[in-house]
C-alpha positions in Angstrom: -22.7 76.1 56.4 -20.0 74.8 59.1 -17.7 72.1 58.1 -15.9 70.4 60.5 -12.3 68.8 59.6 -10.9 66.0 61.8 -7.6 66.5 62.6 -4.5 63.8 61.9 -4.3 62.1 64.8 -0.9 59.4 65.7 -2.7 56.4 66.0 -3.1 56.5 61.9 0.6 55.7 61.1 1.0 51.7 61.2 5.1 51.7 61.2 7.6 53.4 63.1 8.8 55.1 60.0 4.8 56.8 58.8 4.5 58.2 62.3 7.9 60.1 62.5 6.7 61.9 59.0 2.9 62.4 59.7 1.9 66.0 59.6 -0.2 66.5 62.7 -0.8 68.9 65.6 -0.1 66.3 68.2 4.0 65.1 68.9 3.6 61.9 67.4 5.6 59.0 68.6 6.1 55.0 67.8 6.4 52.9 70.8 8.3 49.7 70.2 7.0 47.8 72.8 3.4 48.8 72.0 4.5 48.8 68.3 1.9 52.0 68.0 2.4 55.6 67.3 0.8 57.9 69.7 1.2 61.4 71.5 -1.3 63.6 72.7 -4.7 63.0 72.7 -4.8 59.0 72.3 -7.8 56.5 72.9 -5.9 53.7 74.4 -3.9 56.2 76.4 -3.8 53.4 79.4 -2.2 50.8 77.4 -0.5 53.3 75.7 0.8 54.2 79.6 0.9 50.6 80.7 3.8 49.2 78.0 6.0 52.5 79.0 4.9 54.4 76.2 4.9 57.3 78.6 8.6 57.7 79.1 10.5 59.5 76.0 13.6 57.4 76.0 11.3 54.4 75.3 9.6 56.0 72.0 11.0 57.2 68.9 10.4 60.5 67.1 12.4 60.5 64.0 13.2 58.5 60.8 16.7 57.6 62.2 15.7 56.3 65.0 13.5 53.8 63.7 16.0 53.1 61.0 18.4 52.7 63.9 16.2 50.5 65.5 14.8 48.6 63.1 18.7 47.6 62.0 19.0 46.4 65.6 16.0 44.1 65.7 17.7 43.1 62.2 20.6 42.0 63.7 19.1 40.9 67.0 16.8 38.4 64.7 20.0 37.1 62.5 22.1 36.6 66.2 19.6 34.3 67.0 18.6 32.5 64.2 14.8 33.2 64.7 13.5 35.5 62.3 10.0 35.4 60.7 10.2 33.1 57.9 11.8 30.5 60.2 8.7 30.3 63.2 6.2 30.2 60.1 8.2 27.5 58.8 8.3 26.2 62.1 4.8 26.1 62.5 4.1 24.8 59.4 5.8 21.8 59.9 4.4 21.0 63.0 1.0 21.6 61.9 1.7 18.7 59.3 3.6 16.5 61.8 0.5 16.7 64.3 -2.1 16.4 61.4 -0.3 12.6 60.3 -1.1 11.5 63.3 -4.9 12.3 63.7 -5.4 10.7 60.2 
């Protein structure tokens, strides 16, 4: 009887913070800008290439730096005033608005 085990690969981890801890063969990375972990063997290794995902200094490999990271888009979002909650309100309201006057 042969079993086959698949191995871990990046593209499981869904946040910056699962792929810097995943146990797998392949050096696992989280691109920002792609807001994807990859390394190694990857199936979208073109879009994966595309948004600069290729170049180390634009991926992150450990805990702190997506801690670091993430505490920058933090304070990015709350320098601008635009965070989340606000463009759901946002769109909410507009929704509404718009929907008065097709009634």
């Amino acid at each position: 009887k042969v079993v086959f085990t698949p191995k871990t690969m990046c593209n499981v981890a869904r946040s910056c913070t699962s792929c810097a801890t995943l146990e797998s063969e392949f050096e696992c990375r989280w691109c920002p800008s792609f807001n994807q972990c990859g390394g190694g063997m990857y199936r979208y290794q073109q879009n994966w290439t595309n948004a600069g995902c290729d170049e180390p200094d634009n991926t992150l490999s450990t805990v702190d730096e997506c801690e670091n990271h993430n505490q920058e888009k933090d304070d990015h979002e709350e320098y601008n005033g635009v965070g989340r909650g606000y463009s759901a309100s946002l769109a909410l309201v507009l929704l509404v608005y718009f929907r008065s006057f097709m009634a």
